[in-house]
C-alpha positions in Angstrom: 0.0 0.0 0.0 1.4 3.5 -1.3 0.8 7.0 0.8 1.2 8.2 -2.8 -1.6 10.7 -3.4 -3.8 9.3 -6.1 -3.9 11.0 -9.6 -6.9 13.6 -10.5 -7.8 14.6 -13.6 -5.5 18.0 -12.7 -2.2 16.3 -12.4 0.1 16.0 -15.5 2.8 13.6 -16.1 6.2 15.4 -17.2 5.5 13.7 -20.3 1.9 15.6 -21.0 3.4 18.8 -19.5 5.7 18.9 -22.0 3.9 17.5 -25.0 1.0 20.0 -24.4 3.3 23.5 -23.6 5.6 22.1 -26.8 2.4 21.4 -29.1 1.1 25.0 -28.1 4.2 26.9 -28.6 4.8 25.2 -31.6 1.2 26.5 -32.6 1.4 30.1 -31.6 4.5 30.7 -33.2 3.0 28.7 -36.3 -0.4 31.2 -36.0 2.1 34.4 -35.6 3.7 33.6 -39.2 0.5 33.2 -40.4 -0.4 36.5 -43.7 -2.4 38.9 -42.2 -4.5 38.4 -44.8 -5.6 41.3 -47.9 -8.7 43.5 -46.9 -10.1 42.2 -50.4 -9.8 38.5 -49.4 -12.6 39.0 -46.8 -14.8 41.5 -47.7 -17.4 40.7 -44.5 -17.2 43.2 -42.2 -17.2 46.5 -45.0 -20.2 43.9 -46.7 -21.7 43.9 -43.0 -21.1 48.0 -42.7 -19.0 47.3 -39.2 -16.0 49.2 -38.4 -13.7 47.3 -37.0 -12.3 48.6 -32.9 -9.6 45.4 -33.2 -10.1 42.3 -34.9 -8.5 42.4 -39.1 -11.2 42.1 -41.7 -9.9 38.3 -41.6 -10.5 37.6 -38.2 -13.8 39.3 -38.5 -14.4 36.9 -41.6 -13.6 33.9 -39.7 -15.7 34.7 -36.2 -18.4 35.2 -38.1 -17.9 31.9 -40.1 -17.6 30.6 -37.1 -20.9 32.1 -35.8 -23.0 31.2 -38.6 -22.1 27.3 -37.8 -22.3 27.5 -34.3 -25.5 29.4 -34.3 -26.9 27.8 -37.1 -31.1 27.8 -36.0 -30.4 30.3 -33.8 -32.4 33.4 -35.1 -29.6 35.7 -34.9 -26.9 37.4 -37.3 -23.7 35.5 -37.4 -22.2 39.7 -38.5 -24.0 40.8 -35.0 -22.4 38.3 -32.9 -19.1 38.8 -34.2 -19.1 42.6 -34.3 -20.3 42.4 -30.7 -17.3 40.2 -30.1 -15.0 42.5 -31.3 -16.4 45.8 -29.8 -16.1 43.4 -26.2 -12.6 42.3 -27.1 -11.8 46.2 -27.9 -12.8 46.7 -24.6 -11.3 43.9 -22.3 -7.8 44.1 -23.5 -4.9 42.1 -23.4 -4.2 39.0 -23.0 -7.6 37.9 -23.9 -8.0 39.9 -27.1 -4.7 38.4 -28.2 -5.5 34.6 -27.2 -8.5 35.1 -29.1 -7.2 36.4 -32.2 -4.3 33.3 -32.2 -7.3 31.3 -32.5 -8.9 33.2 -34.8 -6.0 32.5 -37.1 -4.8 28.8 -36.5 -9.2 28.1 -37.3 -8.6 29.7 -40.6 -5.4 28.1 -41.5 -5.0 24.7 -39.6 -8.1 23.1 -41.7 -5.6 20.9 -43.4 -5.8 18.4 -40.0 -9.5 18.4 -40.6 -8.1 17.1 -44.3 -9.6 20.1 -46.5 -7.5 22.2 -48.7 -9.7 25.7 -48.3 -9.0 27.8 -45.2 -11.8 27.9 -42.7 -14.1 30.7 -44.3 -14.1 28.8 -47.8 -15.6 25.2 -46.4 -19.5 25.1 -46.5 -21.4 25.9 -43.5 -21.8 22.2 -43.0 -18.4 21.4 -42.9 -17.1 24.5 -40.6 -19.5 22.8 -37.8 -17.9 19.5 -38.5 -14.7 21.1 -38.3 -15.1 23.1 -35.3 -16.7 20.2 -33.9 -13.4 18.4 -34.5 -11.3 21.1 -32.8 -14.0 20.0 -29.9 -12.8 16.1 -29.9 -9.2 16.8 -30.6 -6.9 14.7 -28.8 -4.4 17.8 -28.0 -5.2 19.3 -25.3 -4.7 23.0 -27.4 -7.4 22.6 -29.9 -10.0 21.7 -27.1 -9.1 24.4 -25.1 -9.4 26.6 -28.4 -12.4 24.9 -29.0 -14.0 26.1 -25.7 -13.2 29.4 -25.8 -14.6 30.2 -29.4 -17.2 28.5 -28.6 -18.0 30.0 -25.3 -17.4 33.9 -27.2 -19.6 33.3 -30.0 -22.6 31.2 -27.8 -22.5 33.5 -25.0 -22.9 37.3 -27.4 -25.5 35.0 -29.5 -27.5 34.1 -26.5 -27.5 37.4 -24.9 -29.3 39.2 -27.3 -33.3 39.8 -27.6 -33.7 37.5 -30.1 -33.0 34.7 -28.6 -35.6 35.4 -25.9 -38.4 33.2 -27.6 -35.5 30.3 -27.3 -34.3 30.5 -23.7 -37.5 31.6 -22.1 -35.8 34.8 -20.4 -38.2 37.2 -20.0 -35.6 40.3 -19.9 -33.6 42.1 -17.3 -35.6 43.4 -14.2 -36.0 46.7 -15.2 -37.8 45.9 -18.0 -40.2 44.4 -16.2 -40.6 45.9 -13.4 -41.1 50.2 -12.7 -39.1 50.4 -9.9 -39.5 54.1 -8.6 -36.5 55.6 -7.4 -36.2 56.7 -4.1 -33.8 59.1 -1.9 -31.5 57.1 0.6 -30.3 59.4 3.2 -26.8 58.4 4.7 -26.6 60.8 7.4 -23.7 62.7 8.2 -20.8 62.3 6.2 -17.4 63.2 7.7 
C-alpha cells in the first residue's frame, strides 16, 4: 500500500506537460507567421457596414464563419455576434484579445488536420460545424481548449441578445419588467 496521493484529472505527467506547452508553442509561433490576410480577401465586415475597434477584416471573416455554424437555427446574425465580439474584445484588452485572435488564425489556417484544402471561411457551412466540432474532440489538449473558448465567445454574445428570448424563455432584465421608482437614501452625516 502507497501514501502516494492518487492522480486527478488536474495532475500531468512530465510527459503531457511537456507535450502540451511544446504542441502550443509550436502552434502560436506557427499562427504568428500566419499572412495577415488582404482587406479584399474578406470582404465581411465592410459587406456587413461594421468598423472594425480590433479584430482584421480576416479575423472578423472567420468569427463570423464561425458564428454562422455555431448558431446555425439560432435566429440571430452571425455579423452581430461577431461585431459584438470585437467591440467586447476592444474593450477587455490584453491578454484575452490576443489569445483570441491566435485562435482566430490557427481556425482559418489549420483546416488541413480536418483534411480540407480551403482555409476555414471557404468550407461550406456544414463542414465549418464539423470542423469546429473536430477542434472539440481533438486529442491535443490545445485545440479543445481553443475549442471552448470560441465557442464560449460566439454562444454567449449570440444568446445574450433579444432575439433569442423566444429560445431560452428569459423574459428580460428586471428593469424591464418591473417600474421600480426611485427613491432618496439618506446616509446621514458624512465626515
Amino acid at each position: 500500500m502507497s501514501d502516494a496521493p492518487a492522480p486527478t484529472a488536474l495532475s500531468f505527467s512530465r510527459r503531457g506537460f511537456l507535450r502540451d506547452t511544446a504542441g502550443g508553442s509550436i502552434a502560436i509561433a506557427f499562427a504568428s507567421l500566419l499572412p495577415a490576410g488582404c482587406t479584399a480577401d474578406y470582404p465581411q465586415a465592410e459587406a456587413d457596414g461594421v468598423a472594425l475597434e480590433t479584430l482584421t477584416a480576416k479575423e472578423y471573416a472567420v468569427l463570423r464563419a464561425a458564428a454562422g455554424a455555431l448558431l446555425a437555427d439560432v435566429p440571430v446574425p452571425p455579423g452581430a455576434v461577431a461585431a459584438e465580439i470585437d467591440r467586447q474584445l476592444a474593450a477587455v484588452g490584453d491578454p484575452i484579445r490576443a489569445d483570441i485572435k491566435t485562435v482566430l488564425g490557427l481556425i482559418e489556417h489549420l483546416t488541413v488536420l480536418g483534411l480540407h484544402r480551403a482555409t476555414f471561411t471557404e468550407l461550406r457551412p456544414e463542414q465549418r460545424l464539423r470542423y469546429l466540432e473536430g477542434w472539440g474532440t481533438s486529442r491535443l489538449a490545445l485545440r479543445r481548449a481553443a475549442w471552448q473558448a470560441l465557442r464560449g465567445f460566439v454562444v454567449f454574445f449570440g444568446y445574450v441578445r433579444d432575439e433569442t428570448r423566444s429560445l431560452t424563455g428569459f423574459s428580460g432584465p428586471l428593469p424591464e419588467r418591473v417600474y421600480m421608482a426611485p427613491a432618496l437614501v439618506d446616509f446621514g452625516e458624512v465626515a
